[in-house]
C-alpha positions as CSV (number, residue, x, y, z in Angstrom):
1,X,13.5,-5.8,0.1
2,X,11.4,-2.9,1.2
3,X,13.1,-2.1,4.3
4,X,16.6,-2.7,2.1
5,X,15.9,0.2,-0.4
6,X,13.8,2.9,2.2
7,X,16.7,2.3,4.9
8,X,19.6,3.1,1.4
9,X,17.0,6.2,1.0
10,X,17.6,7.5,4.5
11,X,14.4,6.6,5.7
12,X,14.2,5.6,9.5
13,X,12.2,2.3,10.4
14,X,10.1,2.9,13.1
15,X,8.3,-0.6,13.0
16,X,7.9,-4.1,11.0
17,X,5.3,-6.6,11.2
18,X,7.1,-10.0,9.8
19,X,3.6,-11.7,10.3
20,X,3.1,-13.9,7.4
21,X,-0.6,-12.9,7.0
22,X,-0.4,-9.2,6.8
23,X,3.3,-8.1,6.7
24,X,3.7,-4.3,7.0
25,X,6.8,-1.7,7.3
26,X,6.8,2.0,8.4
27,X,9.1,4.3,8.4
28,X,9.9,8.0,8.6
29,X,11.5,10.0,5.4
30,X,14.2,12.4,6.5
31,X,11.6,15.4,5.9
32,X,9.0,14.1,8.5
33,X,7.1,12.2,6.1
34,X,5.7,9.1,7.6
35,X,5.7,6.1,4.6
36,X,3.7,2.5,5.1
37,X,3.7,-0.6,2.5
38,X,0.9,-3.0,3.9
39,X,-0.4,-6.4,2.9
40,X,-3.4,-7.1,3.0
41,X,-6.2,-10.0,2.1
42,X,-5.4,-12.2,-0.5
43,X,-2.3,-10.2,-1.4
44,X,-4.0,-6.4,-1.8
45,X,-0.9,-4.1,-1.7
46,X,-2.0,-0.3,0.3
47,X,0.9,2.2,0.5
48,X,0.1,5.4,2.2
49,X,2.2,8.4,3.2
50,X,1.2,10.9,6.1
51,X,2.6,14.5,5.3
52,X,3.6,16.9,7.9
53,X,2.9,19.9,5.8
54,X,-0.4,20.4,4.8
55,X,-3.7,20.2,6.4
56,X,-6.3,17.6,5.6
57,X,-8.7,18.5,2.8
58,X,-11.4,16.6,0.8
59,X,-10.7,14.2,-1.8
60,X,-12.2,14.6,-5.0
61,X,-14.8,12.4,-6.9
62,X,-13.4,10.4,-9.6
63,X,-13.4,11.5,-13.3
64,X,-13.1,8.4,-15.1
65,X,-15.1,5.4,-14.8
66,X,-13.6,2.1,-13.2
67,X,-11.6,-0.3,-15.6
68,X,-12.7,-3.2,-14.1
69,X,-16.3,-4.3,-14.3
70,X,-18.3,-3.8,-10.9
71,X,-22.0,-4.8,-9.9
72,X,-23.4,-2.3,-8.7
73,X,-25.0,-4.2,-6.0
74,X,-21.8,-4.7,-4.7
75,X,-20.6,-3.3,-1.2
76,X,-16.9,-4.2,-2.3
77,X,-14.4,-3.5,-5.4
78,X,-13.3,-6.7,-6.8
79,X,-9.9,-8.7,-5.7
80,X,-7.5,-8.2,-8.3
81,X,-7.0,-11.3,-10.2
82,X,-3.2,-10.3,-11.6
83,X,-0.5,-12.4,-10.8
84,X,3.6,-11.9,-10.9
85,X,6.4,-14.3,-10.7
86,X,8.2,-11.6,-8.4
87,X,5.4,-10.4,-5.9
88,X,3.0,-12.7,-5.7
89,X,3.2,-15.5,-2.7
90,X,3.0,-18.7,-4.4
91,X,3.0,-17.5,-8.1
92,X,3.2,-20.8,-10.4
């Protein structure tokens, strides 16, 4: 479905990995931008783009507070425990 829309959008697929544990897509936007959709563990979703027009820079603190409850013990931020009908392998 990915590859469907970003292919109608111009974009130029430069790889897929159809693995059924971590599928992934990546592409190239018609200005240089390089575009990925991963999956990850347990269904985590990361999307990232690369720009080819600005220089890397440091990334701010946060300003609000989580909305989620974390321990702050722990090394990791909790799975996300929402599920869809739509995106979500073997939704009930």
């Amino acid at each position: 479905m990915i590859d469907r829309a970003w292919r109608e959008s111009g974009y130029r697929i430069k790889s897929v990995n159809n693995d059924s544990e971590a599928p992934a897509i990546f592409a190239q936007t018609k200005d240089g931008f390089g575009v990925s959709l991963i999956v990850g563990g347990e269904g985590q979703v990361f999307f990232e783009v690369d720009s080819p027009c600005v220089e890397e820079s440091e990334v701010a603190d946060p300003t609000s507070e989580p909305t989620a409850p974390v321990d702050a013990g722990a090394e990791d931020i909790p799975r996300p425990t929402l599920r869809s009908p739509f995106w979500s392998a073997g939704a009930p």
